[in-house]
Backbone bond lengths (Angstrom), bond angles and torsions (degrees), N, CA, C in turn:
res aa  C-N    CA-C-N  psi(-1)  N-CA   C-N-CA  omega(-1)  CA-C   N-CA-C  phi
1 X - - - 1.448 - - 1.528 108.80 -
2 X 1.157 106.51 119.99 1.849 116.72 160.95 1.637 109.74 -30.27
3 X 1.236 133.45 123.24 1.578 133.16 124.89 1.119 123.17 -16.74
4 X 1.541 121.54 129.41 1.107 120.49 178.80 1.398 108.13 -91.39
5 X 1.376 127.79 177.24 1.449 131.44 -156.83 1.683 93.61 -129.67
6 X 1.186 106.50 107.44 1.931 105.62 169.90 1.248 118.40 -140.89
7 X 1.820 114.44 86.59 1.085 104.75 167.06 1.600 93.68 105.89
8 X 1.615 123.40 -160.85 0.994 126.52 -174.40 1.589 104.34 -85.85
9 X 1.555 138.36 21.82 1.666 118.68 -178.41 1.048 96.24 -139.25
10 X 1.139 126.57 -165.49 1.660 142.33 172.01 1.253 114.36 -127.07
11 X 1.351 111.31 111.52 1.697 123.20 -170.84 1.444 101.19 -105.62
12 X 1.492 119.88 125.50 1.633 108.69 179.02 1.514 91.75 -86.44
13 X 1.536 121.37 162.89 0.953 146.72 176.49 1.193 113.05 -70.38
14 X 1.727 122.57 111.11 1.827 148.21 167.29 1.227 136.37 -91.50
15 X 1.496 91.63 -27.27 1.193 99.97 168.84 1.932 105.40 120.13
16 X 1.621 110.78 153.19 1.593 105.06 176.94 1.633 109.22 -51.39
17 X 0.879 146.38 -53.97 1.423 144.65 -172.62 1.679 99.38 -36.24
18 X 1.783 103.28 -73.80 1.771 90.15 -179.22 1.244 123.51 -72.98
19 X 0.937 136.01 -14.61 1.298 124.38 163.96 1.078 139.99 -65.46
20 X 1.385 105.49 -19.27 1.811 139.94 167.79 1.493 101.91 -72.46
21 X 1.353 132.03 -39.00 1.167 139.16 -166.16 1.540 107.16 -94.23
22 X 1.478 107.88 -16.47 1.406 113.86 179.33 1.618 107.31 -88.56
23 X 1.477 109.73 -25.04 1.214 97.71 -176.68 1.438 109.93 -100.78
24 X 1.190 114.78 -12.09 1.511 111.98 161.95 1.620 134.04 -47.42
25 X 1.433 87.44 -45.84 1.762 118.68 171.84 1.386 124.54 -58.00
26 X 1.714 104.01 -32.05 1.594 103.14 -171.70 1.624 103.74 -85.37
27 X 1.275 99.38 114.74 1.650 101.67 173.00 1.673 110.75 -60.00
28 X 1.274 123.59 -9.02 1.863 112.13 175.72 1.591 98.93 -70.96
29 X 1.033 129.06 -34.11 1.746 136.00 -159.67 1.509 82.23 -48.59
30 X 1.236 130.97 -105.63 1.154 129.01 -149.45 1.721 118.73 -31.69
31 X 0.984 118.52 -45.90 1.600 124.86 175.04 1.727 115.88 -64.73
32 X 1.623 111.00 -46.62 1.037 98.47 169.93 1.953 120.64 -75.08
33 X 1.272 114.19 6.61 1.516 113.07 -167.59 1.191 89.23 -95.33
34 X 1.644 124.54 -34.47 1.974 124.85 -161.43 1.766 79.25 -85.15
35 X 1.278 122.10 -59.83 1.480 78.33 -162.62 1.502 129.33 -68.58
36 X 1.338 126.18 -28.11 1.764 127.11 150.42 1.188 115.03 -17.65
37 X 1.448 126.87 -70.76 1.448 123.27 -176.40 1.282 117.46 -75.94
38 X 1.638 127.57 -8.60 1.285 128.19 140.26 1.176 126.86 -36.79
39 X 1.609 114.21 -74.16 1.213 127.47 149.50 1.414 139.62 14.25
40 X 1.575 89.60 -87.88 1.505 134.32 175.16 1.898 95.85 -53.21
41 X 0.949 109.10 -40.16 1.978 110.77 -154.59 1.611 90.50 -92.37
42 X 1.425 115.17 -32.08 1.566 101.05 178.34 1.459 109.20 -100.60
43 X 1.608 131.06 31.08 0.967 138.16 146.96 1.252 133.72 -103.81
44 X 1.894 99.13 2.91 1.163 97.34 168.26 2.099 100.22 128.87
45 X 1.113 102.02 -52.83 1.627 137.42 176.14 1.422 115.54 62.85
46 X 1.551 121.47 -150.50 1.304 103.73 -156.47 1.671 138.93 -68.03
47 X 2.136 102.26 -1.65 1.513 112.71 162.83 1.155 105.74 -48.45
48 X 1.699 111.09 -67.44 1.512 134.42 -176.04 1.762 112.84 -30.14
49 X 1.099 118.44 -53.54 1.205 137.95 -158.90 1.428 105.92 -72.62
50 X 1.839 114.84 -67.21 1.358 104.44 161.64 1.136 128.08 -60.91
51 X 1.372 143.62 -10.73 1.215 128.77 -177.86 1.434 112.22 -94.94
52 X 1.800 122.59 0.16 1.309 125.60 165.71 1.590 100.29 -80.42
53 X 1.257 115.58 -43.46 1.918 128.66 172.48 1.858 98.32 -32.97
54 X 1.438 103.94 -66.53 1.652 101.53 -160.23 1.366 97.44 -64.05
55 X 1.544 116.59 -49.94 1.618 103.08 -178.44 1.209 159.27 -32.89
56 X 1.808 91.71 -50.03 1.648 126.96 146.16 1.556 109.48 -42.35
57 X 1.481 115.92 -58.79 1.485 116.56 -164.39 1.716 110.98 -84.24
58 X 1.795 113.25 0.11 1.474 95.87 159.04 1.817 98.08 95.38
């Protein structure tokens, strides 16, 4: 099986458990998740979002 690609390294594939544990570990997660849903909320957020979904779909 191919390596998966995350970020700047190459993590071979362990399975959901470690990878869950990998992302638990990285202290950036939390900062990059607050600003996303920052983001997300001054774009409007997930009303915004589905109602571009139905639009697209007509």
């Amino acid at each position: 099986m191919a390596p998966a690609r995350w970020g700047r390294t190459t993590r071979h594939r362990r399975g959901p458990a470690h990878a869950l544990s990998e992302l638990v570990a990285d202290e950036g997660v939390p900062r990059r998740s607050a600003q996303l849903r920052a983001e997300a909320r001054a774009e409007g957020g997930a009303a915004r979002a589905a109602g571009l979904v139905e639009e697209m779909l007509g």
